[in-house]
MARRO-883007 format. One record per residue: chain; residue number from 1; x, y, z of N, C-alpha, C, CB in turn. Coordinates in steps of 0.2 Angstrom, whole numbers, always signed. Glycine has a CB too. Example, Ala and Ser with C-alpha at 12.3 -4.5 7.8 and 13.67 -1.06 7.14 Angstrom:
2
{site "A",1,{+66,-28,+39},{+62,-22,+39},{+66,-16,+39},{+57,-22,+45}}
{site "A",2,{+64,-11,+35},{+68,-5,+36},{+64,+0,+39},{+70,-3,+29}}
END
This chain:
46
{site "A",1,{+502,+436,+562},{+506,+432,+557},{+510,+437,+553},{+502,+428,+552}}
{site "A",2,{+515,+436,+551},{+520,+439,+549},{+520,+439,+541},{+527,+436,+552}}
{site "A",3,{+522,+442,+537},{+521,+443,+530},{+530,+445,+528},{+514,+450,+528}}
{site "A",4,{+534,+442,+524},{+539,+445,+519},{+537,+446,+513},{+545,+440,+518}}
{site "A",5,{+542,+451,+511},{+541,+453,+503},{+549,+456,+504},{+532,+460,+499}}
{site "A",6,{+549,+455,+495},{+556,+460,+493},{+554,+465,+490},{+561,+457,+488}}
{site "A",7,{+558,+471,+491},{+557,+476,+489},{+561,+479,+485},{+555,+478,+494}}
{site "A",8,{+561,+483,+479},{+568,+486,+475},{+564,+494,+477},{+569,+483,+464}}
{site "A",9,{+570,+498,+478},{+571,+505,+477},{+575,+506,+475},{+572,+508,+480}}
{site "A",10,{+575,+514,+473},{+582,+519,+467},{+587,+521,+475},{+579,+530,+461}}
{site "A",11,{+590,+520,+470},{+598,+522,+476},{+595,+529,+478},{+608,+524,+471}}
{site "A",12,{+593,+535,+475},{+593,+539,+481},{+589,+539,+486},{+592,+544,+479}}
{site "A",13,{+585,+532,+486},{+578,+534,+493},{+583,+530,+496},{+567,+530,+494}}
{site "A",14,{+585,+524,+494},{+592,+522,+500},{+594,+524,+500},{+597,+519,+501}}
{site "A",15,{+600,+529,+499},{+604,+534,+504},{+599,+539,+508},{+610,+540,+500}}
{site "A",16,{+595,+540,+507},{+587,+543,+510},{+585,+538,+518},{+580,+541,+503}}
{site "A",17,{+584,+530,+515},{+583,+526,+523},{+590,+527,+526},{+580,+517,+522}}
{site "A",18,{+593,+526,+522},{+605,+524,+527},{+602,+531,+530},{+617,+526,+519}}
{site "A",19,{+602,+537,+528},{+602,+543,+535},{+597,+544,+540},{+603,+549,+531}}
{site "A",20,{+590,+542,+538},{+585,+540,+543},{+590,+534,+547},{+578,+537,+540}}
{site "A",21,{+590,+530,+545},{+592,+524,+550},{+597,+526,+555},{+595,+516,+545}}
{site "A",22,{+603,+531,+552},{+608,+534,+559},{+605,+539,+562},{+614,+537,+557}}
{site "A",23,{+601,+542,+559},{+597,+547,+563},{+595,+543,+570},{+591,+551,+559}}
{site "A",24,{+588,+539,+567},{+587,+536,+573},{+590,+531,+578},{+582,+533,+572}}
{site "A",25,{+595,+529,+575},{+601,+524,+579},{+598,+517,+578},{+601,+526,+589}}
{site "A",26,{+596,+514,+572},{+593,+510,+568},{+599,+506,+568},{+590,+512,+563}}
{site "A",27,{+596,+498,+567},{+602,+493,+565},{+603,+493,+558},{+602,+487,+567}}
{site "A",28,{+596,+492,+555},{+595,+489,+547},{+590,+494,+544},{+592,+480,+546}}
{site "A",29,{+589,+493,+537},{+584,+497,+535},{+576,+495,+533},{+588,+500,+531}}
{site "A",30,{+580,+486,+536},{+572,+483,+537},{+570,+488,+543},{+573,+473,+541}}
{site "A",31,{+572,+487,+549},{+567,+490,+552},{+568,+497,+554},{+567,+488,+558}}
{site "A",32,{+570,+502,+549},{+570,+509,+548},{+563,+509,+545},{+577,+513,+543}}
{site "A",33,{+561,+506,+539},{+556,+505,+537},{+549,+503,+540},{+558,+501,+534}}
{site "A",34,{+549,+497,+545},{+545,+495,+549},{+544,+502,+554},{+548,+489,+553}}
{site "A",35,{+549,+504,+557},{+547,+511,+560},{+542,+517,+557},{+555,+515,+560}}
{site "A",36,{+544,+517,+552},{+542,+523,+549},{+535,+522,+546},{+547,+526,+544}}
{site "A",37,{+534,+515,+545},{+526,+514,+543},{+522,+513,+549},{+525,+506,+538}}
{site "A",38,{+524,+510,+556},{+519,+511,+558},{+516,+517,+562},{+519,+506,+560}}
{site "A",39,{+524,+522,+562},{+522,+531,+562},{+518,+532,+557},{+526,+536,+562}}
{site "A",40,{+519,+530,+552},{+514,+532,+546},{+507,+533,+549},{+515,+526,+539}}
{site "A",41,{+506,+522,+550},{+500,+521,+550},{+495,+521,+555},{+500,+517,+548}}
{site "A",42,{+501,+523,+562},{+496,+527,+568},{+494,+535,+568},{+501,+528,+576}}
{site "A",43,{+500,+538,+564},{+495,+547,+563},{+488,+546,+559},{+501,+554,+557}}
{site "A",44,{+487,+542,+553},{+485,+541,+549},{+476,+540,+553},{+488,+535,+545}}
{site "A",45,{+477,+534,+557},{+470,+531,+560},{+467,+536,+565},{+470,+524,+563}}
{site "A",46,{+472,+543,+568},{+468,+548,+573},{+463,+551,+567},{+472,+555,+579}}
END
């Protein structure tokens, strides 16, 4: 099951996800985000 929430950040960690998200060739920074948590949370559990 799927979960939403809203989320607020400071403008600089957004221009922070905007240049992840073109680095990776990302559409949104919904899923720049989704990306990067669940790299987070696979290095985390070895």
């Amino acid at each position: 099951m799927a979960r939403k929430f809203t989320m607020s950040v400071p403008n600089l960690m957004y221009k922070a996800l905007e240049e992840e998200m073109k680095e990776r060739k990302l559409d949104t920074i919904q899923e720049t985000i989704r990306v990067m948590l669940s790299e987070y949370f696979k290095k985390r559990s070895k």
